[in-house]
Short mmCIF file of the C-alpha atoms (twelve columns), coordinates in Angstrom:
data_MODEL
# 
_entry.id   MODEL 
# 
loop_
_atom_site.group_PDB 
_atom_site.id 
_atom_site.type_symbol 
_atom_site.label_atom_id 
_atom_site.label_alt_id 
_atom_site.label_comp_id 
_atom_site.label_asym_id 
_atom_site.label_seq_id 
_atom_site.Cartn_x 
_atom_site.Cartn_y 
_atom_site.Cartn_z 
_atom_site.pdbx_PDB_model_num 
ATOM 1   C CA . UNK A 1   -42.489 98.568  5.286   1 
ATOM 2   C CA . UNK A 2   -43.599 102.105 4.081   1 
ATOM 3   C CA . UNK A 3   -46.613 101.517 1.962   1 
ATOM 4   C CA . UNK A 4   -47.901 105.126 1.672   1 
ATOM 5   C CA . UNK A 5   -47.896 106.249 -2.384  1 
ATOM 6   C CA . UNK A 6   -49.278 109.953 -3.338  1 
ATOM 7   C CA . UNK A 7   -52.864 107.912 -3.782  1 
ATOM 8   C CA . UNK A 8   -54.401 105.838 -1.175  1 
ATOM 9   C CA . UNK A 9   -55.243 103.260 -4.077  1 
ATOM 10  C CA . UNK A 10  -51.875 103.036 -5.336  1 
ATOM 11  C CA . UNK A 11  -50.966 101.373 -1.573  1 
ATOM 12  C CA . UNK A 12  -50.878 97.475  -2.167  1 
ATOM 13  C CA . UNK A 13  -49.680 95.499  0.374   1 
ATOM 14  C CA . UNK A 14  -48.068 92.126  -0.224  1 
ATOM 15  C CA . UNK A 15  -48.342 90.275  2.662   1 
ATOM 16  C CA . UNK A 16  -50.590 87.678  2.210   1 
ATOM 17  C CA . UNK A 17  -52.588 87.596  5.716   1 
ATOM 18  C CA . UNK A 18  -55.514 90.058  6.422   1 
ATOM 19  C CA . UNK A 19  -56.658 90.866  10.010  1 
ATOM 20  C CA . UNK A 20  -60.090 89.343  8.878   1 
ATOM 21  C CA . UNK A 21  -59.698 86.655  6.927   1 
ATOM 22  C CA . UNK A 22  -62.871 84.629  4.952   1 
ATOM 23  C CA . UNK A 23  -61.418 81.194  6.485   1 
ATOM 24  C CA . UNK A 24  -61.949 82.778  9.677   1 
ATOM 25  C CA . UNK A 25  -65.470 83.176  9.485   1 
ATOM 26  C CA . UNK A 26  -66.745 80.830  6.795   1 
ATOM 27  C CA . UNK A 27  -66.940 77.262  7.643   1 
ATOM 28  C CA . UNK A 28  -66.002 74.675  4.665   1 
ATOM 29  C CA . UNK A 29  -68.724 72.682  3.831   1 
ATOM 30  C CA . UNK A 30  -69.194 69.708  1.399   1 
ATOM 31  C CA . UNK A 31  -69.919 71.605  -1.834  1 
ATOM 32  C CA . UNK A 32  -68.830 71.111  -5.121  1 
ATOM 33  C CA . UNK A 33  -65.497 72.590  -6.632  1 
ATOM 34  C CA . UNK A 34  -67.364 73.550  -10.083 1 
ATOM 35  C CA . UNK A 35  -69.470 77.079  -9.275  1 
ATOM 36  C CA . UNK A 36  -71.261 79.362  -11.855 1 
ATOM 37  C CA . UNK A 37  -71.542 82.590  -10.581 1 
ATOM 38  C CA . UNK A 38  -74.401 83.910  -12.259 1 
ATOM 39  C CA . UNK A 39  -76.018 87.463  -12.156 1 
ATOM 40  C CA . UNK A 40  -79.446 86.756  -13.232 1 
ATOM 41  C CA . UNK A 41  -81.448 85.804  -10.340 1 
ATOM 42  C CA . UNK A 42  -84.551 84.884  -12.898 1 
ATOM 43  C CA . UNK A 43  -82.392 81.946  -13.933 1 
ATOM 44  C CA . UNK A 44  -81.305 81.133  -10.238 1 
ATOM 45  C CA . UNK A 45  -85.210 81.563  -9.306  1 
ATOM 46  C CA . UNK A 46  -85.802 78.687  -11.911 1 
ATOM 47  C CA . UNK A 47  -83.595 76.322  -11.420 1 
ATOM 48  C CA . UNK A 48  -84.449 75.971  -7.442  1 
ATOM 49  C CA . UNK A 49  -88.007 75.668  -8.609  1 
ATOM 50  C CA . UNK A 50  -87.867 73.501  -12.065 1 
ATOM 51  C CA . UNK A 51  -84.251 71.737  -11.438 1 
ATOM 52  C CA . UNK A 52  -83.989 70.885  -7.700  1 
ATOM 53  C CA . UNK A 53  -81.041 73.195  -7.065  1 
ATOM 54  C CA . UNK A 54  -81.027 73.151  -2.783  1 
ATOM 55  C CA . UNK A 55  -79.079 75.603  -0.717  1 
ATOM 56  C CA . UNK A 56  -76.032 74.389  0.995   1 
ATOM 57  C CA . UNK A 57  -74.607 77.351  2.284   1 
ATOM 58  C CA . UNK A 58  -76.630 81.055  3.274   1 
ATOM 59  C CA . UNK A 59  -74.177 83.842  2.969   1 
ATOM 60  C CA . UNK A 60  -74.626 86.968  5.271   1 
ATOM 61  C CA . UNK A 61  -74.768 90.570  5.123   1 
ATOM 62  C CA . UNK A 62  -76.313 93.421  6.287   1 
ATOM 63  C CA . UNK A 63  -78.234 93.180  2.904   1 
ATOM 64  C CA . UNK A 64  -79.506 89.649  3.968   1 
ATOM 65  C CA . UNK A 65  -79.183 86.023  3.098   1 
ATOM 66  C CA . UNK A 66  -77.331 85.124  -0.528  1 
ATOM 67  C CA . UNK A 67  -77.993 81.499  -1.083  1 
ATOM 68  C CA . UNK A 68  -75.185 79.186  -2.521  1 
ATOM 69  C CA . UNK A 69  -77.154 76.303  -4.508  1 
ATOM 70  C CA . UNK A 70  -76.159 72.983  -5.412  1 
ATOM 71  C CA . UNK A 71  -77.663 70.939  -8.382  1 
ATOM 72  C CA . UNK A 72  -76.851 68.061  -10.563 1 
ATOM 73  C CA . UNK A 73  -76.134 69.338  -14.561 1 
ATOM 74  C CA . UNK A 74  -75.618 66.658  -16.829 1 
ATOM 75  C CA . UNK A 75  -75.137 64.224  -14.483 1 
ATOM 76  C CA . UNK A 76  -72.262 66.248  -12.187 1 
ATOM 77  C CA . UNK A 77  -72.676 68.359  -9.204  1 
ATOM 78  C CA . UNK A 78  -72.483 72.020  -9.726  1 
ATOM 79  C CA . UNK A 79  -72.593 75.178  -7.549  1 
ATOM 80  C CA . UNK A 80  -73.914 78.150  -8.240  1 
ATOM 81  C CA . UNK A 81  -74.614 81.595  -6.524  1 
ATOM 82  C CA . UNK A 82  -75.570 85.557  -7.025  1 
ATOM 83  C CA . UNK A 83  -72.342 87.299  -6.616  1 
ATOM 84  C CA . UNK A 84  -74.209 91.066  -5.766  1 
ATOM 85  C CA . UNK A 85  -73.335 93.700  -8.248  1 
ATOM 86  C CA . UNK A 86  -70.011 95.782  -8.040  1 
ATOM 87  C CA . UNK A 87  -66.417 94.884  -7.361  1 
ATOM 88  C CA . UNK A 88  -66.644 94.987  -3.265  1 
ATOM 89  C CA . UNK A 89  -69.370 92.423  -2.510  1 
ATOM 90  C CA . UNK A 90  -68.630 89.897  -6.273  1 
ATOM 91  C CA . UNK A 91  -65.071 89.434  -4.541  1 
ATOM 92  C CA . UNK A 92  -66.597 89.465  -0.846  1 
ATOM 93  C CA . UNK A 93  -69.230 86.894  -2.185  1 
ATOM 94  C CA . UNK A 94  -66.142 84.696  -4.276  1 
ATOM 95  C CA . UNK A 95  -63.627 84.896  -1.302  1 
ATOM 96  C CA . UNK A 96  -66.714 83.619  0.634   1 
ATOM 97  C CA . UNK A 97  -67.453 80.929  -1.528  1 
ATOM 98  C CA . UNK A 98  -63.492 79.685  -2.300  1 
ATOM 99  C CA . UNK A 99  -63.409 79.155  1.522   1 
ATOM 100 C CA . UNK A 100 -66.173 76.837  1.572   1 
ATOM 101 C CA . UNK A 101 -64.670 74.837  -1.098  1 
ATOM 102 C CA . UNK A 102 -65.242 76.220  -4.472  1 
ATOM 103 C CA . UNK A 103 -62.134 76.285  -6.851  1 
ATOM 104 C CA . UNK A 104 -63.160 76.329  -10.615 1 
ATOM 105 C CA . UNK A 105 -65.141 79.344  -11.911 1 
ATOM 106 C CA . UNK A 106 -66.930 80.867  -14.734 1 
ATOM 107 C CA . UNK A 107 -69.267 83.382  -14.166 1 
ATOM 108 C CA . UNK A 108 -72.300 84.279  -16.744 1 
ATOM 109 C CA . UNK A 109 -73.629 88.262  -16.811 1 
ATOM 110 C CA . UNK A 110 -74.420 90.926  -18.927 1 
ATOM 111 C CA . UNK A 111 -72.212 93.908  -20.280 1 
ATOM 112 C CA . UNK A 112 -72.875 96.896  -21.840 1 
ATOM 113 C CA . UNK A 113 -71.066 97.438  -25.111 1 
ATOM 114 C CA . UNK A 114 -68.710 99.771  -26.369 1 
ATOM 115 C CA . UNK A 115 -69.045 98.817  -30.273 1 
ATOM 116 C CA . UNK A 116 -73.316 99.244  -31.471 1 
ATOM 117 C CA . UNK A 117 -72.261 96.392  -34.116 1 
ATOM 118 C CA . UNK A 118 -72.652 94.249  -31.120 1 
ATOM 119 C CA . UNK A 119 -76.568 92.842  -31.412 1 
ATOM 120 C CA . UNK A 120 -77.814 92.384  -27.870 1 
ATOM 121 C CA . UNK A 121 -77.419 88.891  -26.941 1 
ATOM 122 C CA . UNK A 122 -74.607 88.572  -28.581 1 
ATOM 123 C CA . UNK A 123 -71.691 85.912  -26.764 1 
ATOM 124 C CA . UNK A 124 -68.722 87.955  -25.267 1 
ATOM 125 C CA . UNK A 125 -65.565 86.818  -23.891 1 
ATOM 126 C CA . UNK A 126 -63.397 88.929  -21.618 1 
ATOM 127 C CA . UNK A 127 -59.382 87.656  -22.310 1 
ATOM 128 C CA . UNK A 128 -58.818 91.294  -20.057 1 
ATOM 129 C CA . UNK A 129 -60.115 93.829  -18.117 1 
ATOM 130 C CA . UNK A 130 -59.503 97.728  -17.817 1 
ATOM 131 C CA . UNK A 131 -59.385 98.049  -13.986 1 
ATOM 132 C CA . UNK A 132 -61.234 101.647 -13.544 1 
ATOM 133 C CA . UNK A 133 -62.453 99.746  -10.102 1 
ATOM 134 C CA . UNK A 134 -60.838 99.791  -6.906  1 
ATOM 135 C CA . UNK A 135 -61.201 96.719  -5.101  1 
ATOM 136 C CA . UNK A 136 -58.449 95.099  -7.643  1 
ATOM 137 C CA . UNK A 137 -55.800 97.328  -6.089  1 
ATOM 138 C CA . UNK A 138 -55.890 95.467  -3.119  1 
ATOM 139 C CA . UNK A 139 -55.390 91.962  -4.391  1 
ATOM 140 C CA . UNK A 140 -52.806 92.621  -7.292  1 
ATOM 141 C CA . UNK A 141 -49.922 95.716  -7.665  1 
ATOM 142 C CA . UNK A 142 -51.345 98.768  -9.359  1 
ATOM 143 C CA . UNK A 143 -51.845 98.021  -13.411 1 
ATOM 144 C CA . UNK A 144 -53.999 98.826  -15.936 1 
ATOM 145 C CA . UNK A 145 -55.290 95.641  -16.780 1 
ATOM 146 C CA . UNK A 146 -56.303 92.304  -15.274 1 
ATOM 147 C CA . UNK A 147 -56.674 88.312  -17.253 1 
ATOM 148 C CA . UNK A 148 -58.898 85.657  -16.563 1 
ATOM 149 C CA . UNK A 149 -57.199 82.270  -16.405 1 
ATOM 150 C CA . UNK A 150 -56.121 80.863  -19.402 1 
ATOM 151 C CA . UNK A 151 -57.609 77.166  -18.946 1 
ATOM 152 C CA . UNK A 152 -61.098 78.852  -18.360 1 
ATOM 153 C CA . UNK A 153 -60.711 80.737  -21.588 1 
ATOM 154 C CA . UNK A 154 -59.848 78.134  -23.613 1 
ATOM 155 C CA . UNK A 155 -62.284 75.718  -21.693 1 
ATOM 156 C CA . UNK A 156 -65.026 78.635  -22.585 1 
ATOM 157 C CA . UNK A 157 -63.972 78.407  -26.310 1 
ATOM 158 C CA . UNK A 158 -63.880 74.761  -26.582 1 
ATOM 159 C CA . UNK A 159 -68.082 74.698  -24.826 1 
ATOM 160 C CA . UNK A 160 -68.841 77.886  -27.204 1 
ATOM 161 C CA . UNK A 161 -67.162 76.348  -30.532 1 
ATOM 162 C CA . UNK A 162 -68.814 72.726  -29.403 1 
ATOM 163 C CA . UNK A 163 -72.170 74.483  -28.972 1 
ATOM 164 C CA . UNK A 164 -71.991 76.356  -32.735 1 
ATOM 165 C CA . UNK A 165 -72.801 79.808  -30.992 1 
ATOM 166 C CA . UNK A 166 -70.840 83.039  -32.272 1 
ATOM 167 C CA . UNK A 167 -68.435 84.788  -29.923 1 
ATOM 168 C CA . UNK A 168 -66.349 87.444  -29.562 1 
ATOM 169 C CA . UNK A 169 -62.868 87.742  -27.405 1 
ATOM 170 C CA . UNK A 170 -62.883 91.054  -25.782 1 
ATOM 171 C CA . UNK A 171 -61.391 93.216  -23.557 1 
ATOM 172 C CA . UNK A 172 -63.789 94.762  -21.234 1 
ATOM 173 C CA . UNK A 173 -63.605 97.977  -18.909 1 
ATOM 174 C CA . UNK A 174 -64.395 97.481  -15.577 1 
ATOM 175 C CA . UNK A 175 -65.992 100.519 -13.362 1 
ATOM 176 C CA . UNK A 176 -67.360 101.219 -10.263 1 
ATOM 177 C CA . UNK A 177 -69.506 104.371 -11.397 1 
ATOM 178 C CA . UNK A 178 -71.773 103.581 -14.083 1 
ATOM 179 C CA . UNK A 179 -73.434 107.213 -13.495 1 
ATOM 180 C CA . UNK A 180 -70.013 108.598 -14.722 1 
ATOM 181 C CA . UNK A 181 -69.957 106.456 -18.191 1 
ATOM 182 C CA . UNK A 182 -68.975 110.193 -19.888 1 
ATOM 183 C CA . UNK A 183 -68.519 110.391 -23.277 1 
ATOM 184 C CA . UNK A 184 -64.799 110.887 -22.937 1 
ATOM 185 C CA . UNK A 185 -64.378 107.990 -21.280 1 
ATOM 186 C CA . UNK A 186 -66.322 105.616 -23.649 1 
ATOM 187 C CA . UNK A 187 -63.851 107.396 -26.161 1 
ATOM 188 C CA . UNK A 188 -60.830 106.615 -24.040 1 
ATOM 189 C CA . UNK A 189 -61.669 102.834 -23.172 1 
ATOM 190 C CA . UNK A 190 -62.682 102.130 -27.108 1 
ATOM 191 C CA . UNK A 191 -59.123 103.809 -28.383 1 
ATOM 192 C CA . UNK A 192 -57.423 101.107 -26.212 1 
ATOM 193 C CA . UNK A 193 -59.608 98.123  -27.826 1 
ATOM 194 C CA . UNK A 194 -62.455 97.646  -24.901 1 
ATOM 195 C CA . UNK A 195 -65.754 96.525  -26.266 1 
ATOM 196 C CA . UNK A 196 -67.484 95.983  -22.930 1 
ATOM 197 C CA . UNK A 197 -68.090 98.037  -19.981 1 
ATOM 198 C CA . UNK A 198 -69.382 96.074  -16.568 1 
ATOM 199 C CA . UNK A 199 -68.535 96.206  -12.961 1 
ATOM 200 C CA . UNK A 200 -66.582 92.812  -11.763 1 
ATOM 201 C CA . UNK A 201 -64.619 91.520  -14.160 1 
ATOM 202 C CA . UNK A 202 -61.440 93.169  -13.423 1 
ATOM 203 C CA . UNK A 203 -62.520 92.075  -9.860  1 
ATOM 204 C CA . UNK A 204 -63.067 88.673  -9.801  1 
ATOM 205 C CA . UNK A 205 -59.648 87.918  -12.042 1 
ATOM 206 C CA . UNK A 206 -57.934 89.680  -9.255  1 
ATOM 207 C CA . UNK A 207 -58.861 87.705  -6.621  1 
ATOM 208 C CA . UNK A 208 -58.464 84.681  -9.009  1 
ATOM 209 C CA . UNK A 209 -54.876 85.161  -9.206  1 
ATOM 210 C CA . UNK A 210 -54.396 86.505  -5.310  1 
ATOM 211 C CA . UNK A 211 -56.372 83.090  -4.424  1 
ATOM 212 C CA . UNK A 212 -54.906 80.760  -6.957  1 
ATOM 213 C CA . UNK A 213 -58.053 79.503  -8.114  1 
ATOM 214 C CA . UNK A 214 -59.689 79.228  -12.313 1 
ATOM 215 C CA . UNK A 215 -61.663 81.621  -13.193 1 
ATOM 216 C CA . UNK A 216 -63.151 82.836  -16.760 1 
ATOM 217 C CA . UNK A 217 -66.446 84.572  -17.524 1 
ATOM 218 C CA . UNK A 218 -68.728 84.666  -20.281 1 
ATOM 219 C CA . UNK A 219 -70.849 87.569  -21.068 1 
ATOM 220 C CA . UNK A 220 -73.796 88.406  -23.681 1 
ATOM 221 C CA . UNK A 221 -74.069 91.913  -25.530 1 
ATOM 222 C CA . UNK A 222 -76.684 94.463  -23.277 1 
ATOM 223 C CA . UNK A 223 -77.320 98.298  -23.536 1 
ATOM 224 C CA . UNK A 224 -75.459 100.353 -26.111 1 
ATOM 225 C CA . UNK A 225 -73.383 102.783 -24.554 1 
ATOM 226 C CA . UNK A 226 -70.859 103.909 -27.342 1 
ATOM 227 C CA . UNK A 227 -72.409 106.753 -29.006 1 
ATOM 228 C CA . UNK A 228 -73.525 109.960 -27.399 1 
ATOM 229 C CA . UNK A 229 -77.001 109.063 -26.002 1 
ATOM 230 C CA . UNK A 230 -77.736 105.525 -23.828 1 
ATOM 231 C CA . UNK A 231 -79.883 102.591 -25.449 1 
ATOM 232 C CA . UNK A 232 -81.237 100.477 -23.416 1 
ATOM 233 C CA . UNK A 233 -82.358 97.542  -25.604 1 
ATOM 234 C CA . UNK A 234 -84.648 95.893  -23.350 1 
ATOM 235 C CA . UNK A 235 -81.445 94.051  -22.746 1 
ATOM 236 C CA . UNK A 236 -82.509 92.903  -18.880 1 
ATOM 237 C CA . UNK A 237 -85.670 90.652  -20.683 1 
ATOM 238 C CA . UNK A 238 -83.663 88.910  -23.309 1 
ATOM 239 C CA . UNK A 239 -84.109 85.137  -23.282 1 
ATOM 240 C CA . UNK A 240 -80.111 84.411  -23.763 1 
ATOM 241 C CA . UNK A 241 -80.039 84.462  -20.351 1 
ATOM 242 C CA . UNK A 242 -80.888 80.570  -19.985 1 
ATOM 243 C CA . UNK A 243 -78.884 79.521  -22.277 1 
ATOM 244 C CA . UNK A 244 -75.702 81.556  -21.414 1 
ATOM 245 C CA . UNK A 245 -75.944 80.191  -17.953 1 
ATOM 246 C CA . UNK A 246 -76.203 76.330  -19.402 1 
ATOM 247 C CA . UNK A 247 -72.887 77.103  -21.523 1 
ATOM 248 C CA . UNK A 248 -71.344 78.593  -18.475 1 
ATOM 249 C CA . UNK A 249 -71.768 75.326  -16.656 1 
ATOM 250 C CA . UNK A 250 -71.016 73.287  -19.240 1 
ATOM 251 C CA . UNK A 251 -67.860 75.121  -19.555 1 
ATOM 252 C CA . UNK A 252 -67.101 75.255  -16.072 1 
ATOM 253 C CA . UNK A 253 -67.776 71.418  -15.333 1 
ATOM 254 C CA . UNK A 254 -64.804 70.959  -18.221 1 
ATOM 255 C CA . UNK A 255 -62.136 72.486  -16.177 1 
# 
C-alpha cells in the first residue's frame, strides 16, 4: 500500500496493528471502567489526601511516575488520572489507561476562549473539535474536525441540566502551539463557530473512535484570547475547578 501524500501528516494508515502496541506493555489490572481524566492536579492532590483516592496503577515516562487513582464517589468506584498536557502524551496517557481496563470517559480542563462574553468559569461543552494538532492524523483519515461520543454528551447534559449550572455547547480548536495563537488565526477559528481553544480535545475523540471506547469532556471558560492582546484572568486559581471535576464524575458514572 503506497501511503506517501505531498505532507507527511496527511499519511494515515489503516491497519489497525502498531509495531508497539499499549497491550503490549501495559498489564490490565482490576480498575474501574468509569475514569475522569482531569487536568488539575490541585484537585487530584486533594482527593488522595481528603477522599482516600489510592493508586492502582503508576504510569511511566521519561518525565516520571503519573499515578492512576481509584476512589469511591457516591457510593461507585471511579478512576481518575492526569493525562499530561498536549495531544502526544493525553492520548499516550488514555491508550495507557484503556489497556488497563478503562472504557467510559469524560475528562474535566480548562480552555481558553474565543468569545470575551464567556465569564471565566463559565461551563463549556465541546460537541467538536478543530484538529490544528497532529497526533489525530494518526488515529482517524485527515479532516477538519473531530466529535466526542454522543452518549457522553448527552450524559454531560443530563448531570449539567440535573445540577442547575449554565452551559454552553461549543466547538473548540484544538492546537499544538499555543505560542502561535496569532491574531489571524483566532479570526479564522471564530469565522467557523469555535469558542474554545485547548490542546487535547481533538485528541482524545480521536483515539475514542480508533479505540471504540465513550468519551466526552467538559470544560470551564479560562484566559481571553479573542481580541488583540492576551488576558489572563487569574483563570489557573478559580475555585470551579472542584466542582467541575464532581460533575465530570457524576456524569461519567451515568454512562
Amino acid at each position: 500500500m503506497d501511503l506517501q501524500q505531498p505532507f507527511p501528516i496527511l499519511e494515515f494508515d489503516e491497519t489497525r496493528e502498531a509495531i508497539l502496541e499499549p497491550t503490549n506493555l501495559i498489564k490490565a489490572v482490576e480498575m474501574p471502567e468509569h475514569v475522569v481524566p482531569c487536568f488539575f492536579q490541585d484537585v487530584i492532590s486533594r482527593l488522595v489526601q481528603e477522599h482516600g483516592a489510592r493508586v492502582i496503577k503508576s504510569l511511566k515516562s521519561e518525565y516520571g511516575t503519573n499515578p492512576v487513582y481509584e476512589l469511591v464517589f457516591e457510593g461507585k468506584k471511579l478512576g481518575v488520572y492526569h493525562p499530561g498536557i498536549g495531544g502526544p502524551m493525553a492520548a499516550g496517557t488514555l491508550e495507557e489507561v484503556i489497556a488497563i481496563g478503562g472504557r467510559k470517559f469524560v475528562a474535566c480542563g480548562g480552555a481558553g476562549v474565543l468569545d470575551r462574553e464567556i465569564p471565566v468559569g463559565h461551563v463549556l461543552v465541546p460537541v467538536a473539535a478543530v484538529r490544528d494538532e497532529g497526533t489525530s492524523y494518526h488515529y482517524l483519515p485527515p479532516g477538519r474536525e473531530v466529535e466526542p461520543s454522543g452518549e457522553a454528551v448527552a450524559a454531560i447534559e443530563k448531570t449539567l441540566q440535573e445540577s442547575e449550572v449554565p452551559y454552553n455547547l461549543i466547538k473548540t480548536w484544538t492546537t499544538d502551539a499555543f505560542y502561535r495563537e496569532t491574531r489571524g488565526k483566532v479570526q479564522l477559528r471564530k469565522s467557523e463557530g469555535c469558542q474554545a481553544v485547548e490542546m487535547e480535545a481533538a485528541t482524545f475523540f480521536a483515539v475514542a473512535k480508533f479505540r471504540g471506547i465513550t468519551f466526552g469532556q467538559i470544560l470551564y471558560g479560562g484566559d481571553d484570547v479573542s481580541g488583540g492582546d492576551w488576558d489572563h484572568r487569574s483563570w489557573t486559581t478559580h475555585s470551579v475547578r472542584d466542582k467541575l471535576f464532581l460533575l465530570a464524575a457524576q456524569a461519567c458514572l451515568s454512562l
